[in-house]
N, CA, C and O atoms as a DFTB+ gen file, in Angstrom:
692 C
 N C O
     1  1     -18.121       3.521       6.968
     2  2     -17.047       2.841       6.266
     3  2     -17.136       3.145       4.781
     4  3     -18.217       3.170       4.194
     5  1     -15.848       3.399       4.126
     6  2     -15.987       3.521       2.602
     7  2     -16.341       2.322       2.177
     8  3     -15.669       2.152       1.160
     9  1     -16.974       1.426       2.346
    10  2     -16.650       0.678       1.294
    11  2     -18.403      -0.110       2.041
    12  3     -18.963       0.336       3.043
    13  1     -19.052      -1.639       0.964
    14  2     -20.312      -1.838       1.543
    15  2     -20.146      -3.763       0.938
    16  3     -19.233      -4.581       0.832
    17  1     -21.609      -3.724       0.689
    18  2     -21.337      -5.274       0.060
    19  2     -21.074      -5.090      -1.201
    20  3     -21.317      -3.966      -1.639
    21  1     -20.604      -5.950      -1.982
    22  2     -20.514      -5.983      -3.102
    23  2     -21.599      -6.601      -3.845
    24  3     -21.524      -7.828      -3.923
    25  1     -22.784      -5.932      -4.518
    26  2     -23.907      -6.583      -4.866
    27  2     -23.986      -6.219      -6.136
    28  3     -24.407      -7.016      -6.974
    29  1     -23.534      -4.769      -6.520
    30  2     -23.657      -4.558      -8.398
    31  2     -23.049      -4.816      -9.175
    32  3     -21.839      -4.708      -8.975
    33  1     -23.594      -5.379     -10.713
    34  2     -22.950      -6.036     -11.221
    35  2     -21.766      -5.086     -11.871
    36  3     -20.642      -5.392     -12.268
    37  1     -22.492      -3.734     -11.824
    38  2     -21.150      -2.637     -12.126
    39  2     -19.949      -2.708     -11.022
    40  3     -18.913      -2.635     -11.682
    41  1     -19.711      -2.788     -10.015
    42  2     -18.838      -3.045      -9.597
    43  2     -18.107      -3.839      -9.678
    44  3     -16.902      -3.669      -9.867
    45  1     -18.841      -5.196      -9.517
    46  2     -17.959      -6.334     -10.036
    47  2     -17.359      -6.510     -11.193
    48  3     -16.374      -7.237     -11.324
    49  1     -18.004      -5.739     -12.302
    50  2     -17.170      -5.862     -13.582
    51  2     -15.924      -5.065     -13.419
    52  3     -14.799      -5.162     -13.910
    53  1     -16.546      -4.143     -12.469
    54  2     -14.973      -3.431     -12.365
    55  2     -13.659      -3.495     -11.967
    56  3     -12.591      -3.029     -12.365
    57  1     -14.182      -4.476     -10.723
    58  2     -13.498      -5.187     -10.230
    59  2     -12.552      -6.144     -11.245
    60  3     -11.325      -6.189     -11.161
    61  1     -13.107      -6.667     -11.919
    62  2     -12.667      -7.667     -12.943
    63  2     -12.009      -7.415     -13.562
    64  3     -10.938      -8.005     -13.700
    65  1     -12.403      -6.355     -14.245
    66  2     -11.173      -5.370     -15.316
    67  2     -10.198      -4.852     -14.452
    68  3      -9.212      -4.467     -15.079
    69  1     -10.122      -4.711     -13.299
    70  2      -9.105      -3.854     -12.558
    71  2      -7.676      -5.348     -12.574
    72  3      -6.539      -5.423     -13.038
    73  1      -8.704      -6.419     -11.694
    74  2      -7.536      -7.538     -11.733
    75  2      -6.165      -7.767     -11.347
    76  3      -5.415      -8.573     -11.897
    77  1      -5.806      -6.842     -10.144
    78  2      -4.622      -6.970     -10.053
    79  2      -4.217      -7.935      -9.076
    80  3      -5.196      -8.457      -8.542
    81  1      -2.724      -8.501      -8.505
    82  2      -2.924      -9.158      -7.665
    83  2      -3.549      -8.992      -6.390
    84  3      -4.275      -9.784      -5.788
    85  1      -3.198      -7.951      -6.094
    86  2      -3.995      -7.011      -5.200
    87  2      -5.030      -7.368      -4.736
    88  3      -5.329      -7.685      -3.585
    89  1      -5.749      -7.308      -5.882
    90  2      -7.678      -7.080      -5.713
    91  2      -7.830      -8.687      -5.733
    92  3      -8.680      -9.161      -4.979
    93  1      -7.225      -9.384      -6.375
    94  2      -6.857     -10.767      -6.327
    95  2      -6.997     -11.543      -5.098
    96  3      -7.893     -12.341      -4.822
    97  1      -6.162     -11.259      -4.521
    98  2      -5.673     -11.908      -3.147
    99  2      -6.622     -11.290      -2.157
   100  3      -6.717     -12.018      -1.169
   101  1      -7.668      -9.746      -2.036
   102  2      -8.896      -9.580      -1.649
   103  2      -9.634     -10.445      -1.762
   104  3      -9.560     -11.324      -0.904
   105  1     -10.521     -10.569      -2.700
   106  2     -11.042     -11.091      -3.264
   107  2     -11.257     -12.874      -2.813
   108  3     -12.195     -13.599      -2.485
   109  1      -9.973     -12.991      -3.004
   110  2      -9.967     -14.619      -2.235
   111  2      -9.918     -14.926      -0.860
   112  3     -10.270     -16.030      -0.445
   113  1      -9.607     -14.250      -0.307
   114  2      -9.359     -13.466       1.149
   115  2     -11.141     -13.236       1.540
   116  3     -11.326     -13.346       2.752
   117  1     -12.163     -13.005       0.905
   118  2     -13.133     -12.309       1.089
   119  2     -13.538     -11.274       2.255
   120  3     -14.549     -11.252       2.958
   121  1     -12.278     -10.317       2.225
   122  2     -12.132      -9.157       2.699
   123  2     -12.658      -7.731       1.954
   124  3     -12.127      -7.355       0.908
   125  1     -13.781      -6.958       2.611
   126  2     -14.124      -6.121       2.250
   127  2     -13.201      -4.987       2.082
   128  3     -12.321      -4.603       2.852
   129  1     -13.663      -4.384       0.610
   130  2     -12.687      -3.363       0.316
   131  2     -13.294      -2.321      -1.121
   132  3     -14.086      -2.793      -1.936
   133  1     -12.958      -1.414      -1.185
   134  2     -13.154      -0.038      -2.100
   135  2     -12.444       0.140      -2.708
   136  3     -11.420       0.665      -2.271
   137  1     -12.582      -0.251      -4.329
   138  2     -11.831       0.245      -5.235
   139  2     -12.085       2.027      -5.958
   140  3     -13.169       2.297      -6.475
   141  1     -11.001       3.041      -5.890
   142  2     -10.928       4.177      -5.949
   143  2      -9.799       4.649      -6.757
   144  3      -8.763       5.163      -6.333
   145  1     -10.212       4.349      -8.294
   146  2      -9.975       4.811      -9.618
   147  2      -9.772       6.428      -9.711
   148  3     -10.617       7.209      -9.274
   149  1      -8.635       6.814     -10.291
   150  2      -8.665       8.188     -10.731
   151  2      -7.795       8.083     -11.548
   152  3      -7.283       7.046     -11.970
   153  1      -7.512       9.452     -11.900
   154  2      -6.791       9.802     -13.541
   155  2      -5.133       9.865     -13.106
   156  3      -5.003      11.049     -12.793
   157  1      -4.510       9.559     -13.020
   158  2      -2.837       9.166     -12.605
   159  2      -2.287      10.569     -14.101
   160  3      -2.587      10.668     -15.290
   161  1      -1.643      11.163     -13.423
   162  2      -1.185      12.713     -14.566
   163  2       0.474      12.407     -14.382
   164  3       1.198      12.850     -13.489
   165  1       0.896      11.408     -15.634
   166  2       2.496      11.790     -15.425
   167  2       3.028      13.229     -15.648
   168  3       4.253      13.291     -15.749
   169  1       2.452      14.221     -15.731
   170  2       3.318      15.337     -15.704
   171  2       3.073      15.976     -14.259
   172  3       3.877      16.899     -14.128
   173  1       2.250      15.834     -13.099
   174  2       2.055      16.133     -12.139
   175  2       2.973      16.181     -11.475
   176  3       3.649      15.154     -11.534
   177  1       3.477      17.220     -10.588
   178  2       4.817      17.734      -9.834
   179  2       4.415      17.044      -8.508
   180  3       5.318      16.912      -7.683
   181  1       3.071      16.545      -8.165
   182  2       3.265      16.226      -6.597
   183  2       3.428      14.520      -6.841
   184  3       3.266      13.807      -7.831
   185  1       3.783      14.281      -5.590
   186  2       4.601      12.535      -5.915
   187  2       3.483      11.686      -6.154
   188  3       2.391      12.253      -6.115
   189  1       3.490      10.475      -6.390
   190  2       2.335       9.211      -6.914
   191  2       1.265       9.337      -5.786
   192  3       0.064       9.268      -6.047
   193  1       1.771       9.533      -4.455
   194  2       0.790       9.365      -3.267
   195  2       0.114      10.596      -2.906
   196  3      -1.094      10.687      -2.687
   197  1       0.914      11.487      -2.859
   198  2      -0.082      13.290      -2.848
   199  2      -1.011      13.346      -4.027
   200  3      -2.039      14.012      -3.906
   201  1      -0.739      12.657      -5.271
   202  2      -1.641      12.648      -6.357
   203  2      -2.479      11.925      -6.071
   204  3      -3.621      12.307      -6.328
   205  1      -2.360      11.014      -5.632
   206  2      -3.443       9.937      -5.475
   207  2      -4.426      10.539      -4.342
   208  3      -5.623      10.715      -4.570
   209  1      -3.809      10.843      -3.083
   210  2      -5.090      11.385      -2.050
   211  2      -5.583      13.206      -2.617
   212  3      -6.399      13.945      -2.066
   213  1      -4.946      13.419      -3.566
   214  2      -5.291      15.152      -3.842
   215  2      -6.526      14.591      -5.131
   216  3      -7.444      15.405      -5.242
   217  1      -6.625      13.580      -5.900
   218  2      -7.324      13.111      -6.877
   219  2      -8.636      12.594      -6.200
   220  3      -9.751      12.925      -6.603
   221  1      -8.401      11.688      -5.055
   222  2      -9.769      11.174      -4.573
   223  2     -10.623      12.255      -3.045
   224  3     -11.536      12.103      -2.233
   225  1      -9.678      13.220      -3.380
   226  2     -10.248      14.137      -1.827
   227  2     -10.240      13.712      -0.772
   228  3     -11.111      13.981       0.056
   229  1      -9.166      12.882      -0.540
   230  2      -8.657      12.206       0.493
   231  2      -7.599      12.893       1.439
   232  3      -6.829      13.782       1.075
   233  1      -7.670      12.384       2.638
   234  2      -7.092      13.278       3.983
   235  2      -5.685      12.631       3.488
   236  3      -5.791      11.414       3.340
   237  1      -4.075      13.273       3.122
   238  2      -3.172      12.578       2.883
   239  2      -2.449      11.506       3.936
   240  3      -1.647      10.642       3.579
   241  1      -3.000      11.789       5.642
   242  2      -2.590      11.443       6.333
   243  2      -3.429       9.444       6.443
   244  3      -3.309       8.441       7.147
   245  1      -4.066       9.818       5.473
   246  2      -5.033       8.152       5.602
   247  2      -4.730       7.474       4.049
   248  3      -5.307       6.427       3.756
   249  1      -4.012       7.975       3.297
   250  2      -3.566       7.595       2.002
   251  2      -2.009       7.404       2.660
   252  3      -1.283       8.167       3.297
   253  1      -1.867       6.050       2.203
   254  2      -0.159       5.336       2.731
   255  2       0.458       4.861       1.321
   256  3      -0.399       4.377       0.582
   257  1       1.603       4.891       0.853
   258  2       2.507       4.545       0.381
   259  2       3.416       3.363       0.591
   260  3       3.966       3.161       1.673
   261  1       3.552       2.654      -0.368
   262  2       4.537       1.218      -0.045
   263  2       5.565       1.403      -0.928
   264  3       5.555       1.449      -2.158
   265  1       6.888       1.553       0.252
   266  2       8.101       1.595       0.355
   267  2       8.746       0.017       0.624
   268  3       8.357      -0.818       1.441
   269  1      10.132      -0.099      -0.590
   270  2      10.570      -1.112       0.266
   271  2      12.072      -0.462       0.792
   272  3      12.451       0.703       0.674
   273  1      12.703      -1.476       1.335
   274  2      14.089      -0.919       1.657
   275  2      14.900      -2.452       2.289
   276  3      14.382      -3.376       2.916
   277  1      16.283      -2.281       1.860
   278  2      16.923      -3.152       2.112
   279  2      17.286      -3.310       3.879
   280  3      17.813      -2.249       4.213
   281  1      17.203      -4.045       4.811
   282  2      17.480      -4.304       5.442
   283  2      18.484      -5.653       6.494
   284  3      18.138      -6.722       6.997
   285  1      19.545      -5.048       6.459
   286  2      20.765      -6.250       6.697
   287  2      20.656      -7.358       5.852
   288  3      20.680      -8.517       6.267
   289  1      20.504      -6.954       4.369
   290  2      20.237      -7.695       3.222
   291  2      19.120      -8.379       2.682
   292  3      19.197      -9.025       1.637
   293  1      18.023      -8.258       3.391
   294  2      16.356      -8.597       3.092
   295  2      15.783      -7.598       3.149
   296  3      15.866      -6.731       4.019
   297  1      14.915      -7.638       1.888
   298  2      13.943      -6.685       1.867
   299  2      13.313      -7.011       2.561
   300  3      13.095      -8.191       2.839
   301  1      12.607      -5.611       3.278
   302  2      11.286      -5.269       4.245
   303  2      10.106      -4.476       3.776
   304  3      10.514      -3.647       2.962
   305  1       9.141      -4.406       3.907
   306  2       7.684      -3.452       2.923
   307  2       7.840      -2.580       4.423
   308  3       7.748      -2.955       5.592
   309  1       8.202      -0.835       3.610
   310  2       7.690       0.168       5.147
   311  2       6.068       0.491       4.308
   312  3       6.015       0.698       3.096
   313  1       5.141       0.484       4.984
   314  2       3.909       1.246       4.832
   315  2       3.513       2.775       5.506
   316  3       3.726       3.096       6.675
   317  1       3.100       3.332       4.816
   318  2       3.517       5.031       5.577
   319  2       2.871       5.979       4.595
   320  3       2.875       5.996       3.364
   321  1       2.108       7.057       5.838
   322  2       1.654       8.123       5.207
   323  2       1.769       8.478       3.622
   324  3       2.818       7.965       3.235
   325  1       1.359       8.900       2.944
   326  2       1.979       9.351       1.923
   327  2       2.370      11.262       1.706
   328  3       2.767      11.983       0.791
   329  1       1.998      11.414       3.028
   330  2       2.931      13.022       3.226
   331  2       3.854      12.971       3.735
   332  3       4.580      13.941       3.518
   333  1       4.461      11.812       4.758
   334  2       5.403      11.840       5.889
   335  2       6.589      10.879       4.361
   336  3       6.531      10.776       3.135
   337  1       7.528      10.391       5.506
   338  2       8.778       9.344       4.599
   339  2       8.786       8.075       5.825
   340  3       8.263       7.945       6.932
   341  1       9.650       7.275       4.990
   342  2      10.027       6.033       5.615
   343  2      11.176       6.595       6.787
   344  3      12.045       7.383       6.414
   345  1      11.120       6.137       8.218
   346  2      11.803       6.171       8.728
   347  2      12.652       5.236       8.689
   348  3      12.235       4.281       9.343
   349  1      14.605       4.872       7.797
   350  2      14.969       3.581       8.009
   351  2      15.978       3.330       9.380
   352  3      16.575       2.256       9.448
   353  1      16.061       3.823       9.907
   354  2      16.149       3.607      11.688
   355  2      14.885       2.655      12.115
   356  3      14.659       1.450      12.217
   357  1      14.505       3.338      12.219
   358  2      12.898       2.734      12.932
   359  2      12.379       1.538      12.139
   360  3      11.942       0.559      12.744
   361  1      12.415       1.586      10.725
   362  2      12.368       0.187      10.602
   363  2      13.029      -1.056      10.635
   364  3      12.451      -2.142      10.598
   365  1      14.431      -0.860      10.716
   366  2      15.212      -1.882      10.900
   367  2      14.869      -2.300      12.194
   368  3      14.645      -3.480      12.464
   369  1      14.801      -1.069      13.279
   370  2      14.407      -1.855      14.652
   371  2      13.426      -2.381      14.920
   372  3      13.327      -3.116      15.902
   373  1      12.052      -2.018      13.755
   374  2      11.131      -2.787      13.798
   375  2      11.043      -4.017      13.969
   376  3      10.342      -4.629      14.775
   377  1      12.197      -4.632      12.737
   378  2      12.104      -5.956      12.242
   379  2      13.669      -6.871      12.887
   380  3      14.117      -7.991      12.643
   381  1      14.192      -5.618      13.879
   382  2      15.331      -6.820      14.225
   383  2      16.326      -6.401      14.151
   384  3      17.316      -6.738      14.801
   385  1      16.212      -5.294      13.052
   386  2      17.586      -5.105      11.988
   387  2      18.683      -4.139      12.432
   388  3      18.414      -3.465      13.427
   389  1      19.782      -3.973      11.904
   390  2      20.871      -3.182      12.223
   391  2      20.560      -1.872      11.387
   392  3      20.363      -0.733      11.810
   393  1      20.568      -2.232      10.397
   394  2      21.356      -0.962       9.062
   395  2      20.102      -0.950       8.129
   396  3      19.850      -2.154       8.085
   397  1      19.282      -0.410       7.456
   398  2      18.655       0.053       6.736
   399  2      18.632       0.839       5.671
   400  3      18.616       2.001       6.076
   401  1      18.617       0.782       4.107
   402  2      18.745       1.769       3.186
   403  2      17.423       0.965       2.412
   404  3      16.919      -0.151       2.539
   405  1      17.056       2.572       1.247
   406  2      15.851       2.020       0.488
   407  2      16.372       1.166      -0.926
   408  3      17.465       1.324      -1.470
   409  1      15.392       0.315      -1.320
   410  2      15.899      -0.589      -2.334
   411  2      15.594       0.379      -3.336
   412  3      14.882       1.381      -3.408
   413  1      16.563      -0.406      -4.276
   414  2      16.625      -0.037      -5.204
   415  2      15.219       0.023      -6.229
   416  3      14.224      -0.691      -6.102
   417  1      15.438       1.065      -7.255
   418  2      13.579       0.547      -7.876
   419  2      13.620      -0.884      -8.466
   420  3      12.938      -1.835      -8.085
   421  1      14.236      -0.877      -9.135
   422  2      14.498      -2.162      -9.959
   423  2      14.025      -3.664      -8.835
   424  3      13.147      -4.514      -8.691
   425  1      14.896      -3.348      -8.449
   426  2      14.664      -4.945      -7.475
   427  2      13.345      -4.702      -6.936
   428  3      12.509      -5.606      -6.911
   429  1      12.977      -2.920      -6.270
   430  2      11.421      -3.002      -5.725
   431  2      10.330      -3.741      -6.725
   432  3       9.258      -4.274      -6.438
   433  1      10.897      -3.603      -7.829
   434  2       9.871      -3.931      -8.996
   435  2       9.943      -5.432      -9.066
   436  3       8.883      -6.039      -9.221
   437  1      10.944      -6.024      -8.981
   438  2      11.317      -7.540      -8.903
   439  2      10.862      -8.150      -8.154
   440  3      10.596      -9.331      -8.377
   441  1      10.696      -7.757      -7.390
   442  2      10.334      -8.721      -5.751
   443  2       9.147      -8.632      -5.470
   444  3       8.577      -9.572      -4.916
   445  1       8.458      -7.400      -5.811
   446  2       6.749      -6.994      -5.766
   447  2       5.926      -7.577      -6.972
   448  3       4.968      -8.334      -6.816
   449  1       6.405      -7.141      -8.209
   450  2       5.849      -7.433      -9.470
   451  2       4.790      -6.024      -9.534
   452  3       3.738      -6.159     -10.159
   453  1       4.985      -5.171      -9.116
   454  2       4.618      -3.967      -9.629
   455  2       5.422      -2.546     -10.109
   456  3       6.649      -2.628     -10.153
   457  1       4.916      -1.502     -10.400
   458  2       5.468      -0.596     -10.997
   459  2       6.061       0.177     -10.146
   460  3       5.048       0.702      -9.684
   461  1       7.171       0.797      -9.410
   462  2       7.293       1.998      -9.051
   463  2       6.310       3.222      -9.091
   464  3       6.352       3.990     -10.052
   465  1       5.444       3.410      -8.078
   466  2       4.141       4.579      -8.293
   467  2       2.580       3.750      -8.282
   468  3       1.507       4.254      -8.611
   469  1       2.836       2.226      -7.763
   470  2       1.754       1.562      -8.257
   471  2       2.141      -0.065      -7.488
   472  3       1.643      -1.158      -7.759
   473  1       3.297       0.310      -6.368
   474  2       3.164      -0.921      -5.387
   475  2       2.646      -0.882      -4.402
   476  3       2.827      -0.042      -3.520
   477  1       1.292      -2.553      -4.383
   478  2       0.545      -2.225      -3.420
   479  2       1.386      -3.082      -2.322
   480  3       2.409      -3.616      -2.751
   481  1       1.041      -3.282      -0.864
   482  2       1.845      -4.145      -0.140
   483  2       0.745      -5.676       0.097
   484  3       0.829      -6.627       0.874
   485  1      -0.262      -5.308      -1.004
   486  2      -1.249      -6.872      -0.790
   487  2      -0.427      -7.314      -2.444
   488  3      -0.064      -6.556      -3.343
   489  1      -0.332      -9.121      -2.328
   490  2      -0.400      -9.769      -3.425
   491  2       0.847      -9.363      -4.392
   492  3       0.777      -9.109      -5.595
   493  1       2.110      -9.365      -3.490
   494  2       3.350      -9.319      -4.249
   495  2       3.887     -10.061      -4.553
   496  3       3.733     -10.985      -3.754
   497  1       4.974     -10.495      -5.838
   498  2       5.243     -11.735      -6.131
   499  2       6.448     -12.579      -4.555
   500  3       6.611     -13.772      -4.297
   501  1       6.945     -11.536      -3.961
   502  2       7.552     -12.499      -2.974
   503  2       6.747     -12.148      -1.267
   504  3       6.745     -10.991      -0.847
   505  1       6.479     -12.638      -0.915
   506  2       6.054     -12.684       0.667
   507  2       7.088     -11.488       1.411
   508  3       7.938     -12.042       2.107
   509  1       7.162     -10.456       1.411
   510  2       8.140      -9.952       2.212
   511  2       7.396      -9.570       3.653
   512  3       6.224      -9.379       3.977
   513  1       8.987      -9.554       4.525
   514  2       8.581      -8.712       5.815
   515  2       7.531      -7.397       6.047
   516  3       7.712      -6.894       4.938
   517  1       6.886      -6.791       6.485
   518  2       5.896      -5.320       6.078
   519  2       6.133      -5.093       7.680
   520  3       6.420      -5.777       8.662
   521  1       5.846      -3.737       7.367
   522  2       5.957      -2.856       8.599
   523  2       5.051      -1.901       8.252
   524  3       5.363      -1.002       7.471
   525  1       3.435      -2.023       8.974
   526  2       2.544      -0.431       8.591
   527  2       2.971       0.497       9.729
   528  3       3.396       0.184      10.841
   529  1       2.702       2.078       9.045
   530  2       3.092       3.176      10.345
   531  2       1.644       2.741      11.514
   532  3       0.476       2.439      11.269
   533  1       2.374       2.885      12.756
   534  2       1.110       2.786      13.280
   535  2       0.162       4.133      13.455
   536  3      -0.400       4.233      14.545
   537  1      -0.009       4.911      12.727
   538  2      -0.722       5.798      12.685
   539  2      -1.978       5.319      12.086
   540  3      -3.142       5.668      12.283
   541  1      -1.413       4.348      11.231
   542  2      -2.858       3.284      10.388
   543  2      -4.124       3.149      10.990
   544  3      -5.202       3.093      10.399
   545  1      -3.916       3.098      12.268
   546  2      -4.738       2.441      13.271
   547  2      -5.785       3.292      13.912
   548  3      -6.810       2.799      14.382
   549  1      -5.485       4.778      13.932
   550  2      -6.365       5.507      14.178
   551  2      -7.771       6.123      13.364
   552  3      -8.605       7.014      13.526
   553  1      -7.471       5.115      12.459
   554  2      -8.545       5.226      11.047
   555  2      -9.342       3.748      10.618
   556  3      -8.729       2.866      10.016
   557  1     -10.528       3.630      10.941
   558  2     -11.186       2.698      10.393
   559  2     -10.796       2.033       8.559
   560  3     -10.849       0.944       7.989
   561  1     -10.544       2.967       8.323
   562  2      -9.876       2.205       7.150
   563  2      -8.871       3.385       6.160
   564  3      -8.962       4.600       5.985
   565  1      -8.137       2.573       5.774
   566  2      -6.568       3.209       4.897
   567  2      -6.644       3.369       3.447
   568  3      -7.796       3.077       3.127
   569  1      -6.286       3.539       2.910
   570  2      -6.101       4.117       1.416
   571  2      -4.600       3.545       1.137
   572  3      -3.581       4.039       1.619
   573  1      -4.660       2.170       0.083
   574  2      -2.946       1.854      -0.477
   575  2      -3.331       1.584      -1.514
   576  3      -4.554       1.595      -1.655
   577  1      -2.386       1.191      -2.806
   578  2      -2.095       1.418      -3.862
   579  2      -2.683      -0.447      -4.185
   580  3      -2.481      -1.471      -3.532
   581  1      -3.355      -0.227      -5.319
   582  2      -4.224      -1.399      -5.410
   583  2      -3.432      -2.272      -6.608
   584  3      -3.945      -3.270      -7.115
   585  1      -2.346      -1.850      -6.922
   586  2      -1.179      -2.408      -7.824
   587  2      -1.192      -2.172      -9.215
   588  3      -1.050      -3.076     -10.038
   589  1      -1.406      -0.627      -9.589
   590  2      -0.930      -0.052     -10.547
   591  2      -1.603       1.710      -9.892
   592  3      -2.118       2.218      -8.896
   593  1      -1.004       2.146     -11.655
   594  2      -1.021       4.208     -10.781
   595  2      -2.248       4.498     -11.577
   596  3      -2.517       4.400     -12.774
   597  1      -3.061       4.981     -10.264
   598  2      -4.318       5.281     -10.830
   599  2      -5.308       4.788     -10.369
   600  3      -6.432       5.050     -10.797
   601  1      -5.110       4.107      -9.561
   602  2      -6.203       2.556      -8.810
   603  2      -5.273       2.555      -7.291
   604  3      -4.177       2.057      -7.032
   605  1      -6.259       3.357      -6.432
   606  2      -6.181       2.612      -5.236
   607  2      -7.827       2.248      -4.523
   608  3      -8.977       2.539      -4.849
   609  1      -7.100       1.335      -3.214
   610  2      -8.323       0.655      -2.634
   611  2      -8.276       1.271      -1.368
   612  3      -7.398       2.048      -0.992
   613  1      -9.401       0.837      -0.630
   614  2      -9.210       1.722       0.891
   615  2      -9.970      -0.036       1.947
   616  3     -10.790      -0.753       1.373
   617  1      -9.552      -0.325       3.187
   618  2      -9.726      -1.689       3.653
   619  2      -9.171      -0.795       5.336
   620  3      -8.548       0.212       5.675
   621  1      -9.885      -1.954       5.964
   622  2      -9.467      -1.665       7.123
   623  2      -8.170      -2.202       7.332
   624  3      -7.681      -3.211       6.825
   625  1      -7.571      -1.238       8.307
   626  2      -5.772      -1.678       8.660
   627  2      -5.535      -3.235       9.030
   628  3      -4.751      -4.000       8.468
   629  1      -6.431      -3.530      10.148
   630  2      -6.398      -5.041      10.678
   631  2      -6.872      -6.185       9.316
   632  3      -6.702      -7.404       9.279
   633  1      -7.279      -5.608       8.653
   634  2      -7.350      -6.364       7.024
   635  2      -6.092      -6.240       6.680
   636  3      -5.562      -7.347       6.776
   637  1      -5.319      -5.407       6.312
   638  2      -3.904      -4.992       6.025
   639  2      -3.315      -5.594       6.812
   640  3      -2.807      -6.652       6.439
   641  1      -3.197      -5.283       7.814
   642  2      -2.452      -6.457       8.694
   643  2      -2.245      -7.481       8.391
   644  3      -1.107      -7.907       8.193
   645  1      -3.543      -8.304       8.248
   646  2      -3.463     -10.044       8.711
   647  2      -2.911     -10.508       7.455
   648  3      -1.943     -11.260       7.344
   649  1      -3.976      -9.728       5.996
   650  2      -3.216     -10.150       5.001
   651  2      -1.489     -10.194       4.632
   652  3      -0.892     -10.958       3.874
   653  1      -1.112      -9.388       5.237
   654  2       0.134      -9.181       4.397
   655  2       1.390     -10.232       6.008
   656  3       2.516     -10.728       6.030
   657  1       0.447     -10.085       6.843
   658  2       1.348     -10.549       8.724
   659  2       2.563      -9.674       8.805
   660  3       3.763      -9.944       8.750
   661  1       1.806      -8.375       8.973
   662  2       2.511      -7.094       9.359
   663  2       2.305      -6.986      10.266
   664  3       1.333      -7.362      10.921
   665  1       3.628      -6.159      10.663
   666  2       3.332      -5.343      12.343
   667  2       3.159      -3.878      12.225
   668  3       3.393      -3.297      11.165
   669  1       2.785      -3.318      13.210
   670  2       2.522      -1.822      13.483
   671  2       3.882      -1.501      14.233
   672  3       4.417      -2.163      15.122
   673  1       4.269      -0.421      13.701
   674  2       5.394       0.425      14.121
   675  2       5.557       2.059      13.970
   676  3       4.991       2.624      13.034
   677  1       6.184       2.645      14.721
   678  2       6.162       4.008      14.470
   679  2       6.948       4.169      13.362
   680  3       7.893       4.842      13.773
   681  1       7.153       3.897      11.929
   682  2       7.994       3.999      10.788
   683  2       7.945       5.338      10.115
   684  3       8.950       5.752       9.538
   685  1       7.024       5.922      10.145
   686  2       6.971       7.178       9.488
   687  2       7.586       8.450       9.903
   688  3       8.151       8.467      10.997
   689  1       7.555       9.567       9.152
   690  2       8.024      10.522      10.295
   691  2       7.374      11.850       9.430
   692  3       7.457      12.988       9.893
């Protein structure tokens, strides 16, 4: 497993300074988890999530991305690869829904309280619906965005899960 106890005091400070809600709502949760810092390059041509698993030497298929998207007028969190895309078919039927399009950034930013390039799907300002790809599952633990660019964490999926009371779906493609 990436990740162990948390016993040094270097970590924990790091932890501290990191502070996001994210690591927050871990933290209180006392769910084990790996914080995995790197250098975020706004001039970099590959997207927030290929940067992020090409920065930590990470398999891209275990580094996921949080997408939201409007669904029959409620936002839904898709969770998904960060090489593949949101399927919005598949997630509307995930959750019920008819019609599916992605939200807008603005409101993504509103409803999460994070940045575009730096939303994690733990510890957003509104409770939304989540949908992880179930590909999640074939990996002891995932790689998502720890709520800013430059900082992700890696946790097991069924941690992801419970925290956020997501379901597994084929969403990706």
């Amino acid at each position: 497993m990436p990740w162990g106890t948390i016993a040094s005091v270097a970590k924990k400070t790091s932890r501290a300074q990191a502070g996001t809600p994210a690591i927050l709502a871990l933290d209180r949760a006392g769910v084990p988890y790996a914080l995995h810092p790197y250098e975020h390059d706004p001039a970099s041509d590959l997207s927030y999530g290929l940067e992020a698993a090409a920065a930590l030497g990470a398999d891209p298929a275990q580094v996921f991305k949080t997408l939201l998207a409007d669904v029959d007028g409620a936002l839904v969190v898709g969770v998904v690869p960060v090489a593949g895309s949101l399927d919005l078919k598949a997630l509307a039927r995930a959750v019920g829904g008819k019609r599916a399009v992605m939200a807008d950034p603005g409101v993504a930013q509103r409803a999460t309280g994070y940045v575009v390039g730096g939303i994690s799907p733990l510890g957003q300002k509104q409770r939304l619906r989540t949908v992880l790809d179930s590909s999640a599952t074939a990996f002891d633990a995932v790689y998502v965005s720890a709520g800013r660019r430059g900082l992700d964490l890696s946790l097991a999926p069924t941690d992801l899960l419970r925290l956020t009371g997501g379901v597994t779906a084929d969403v990706g493609r």
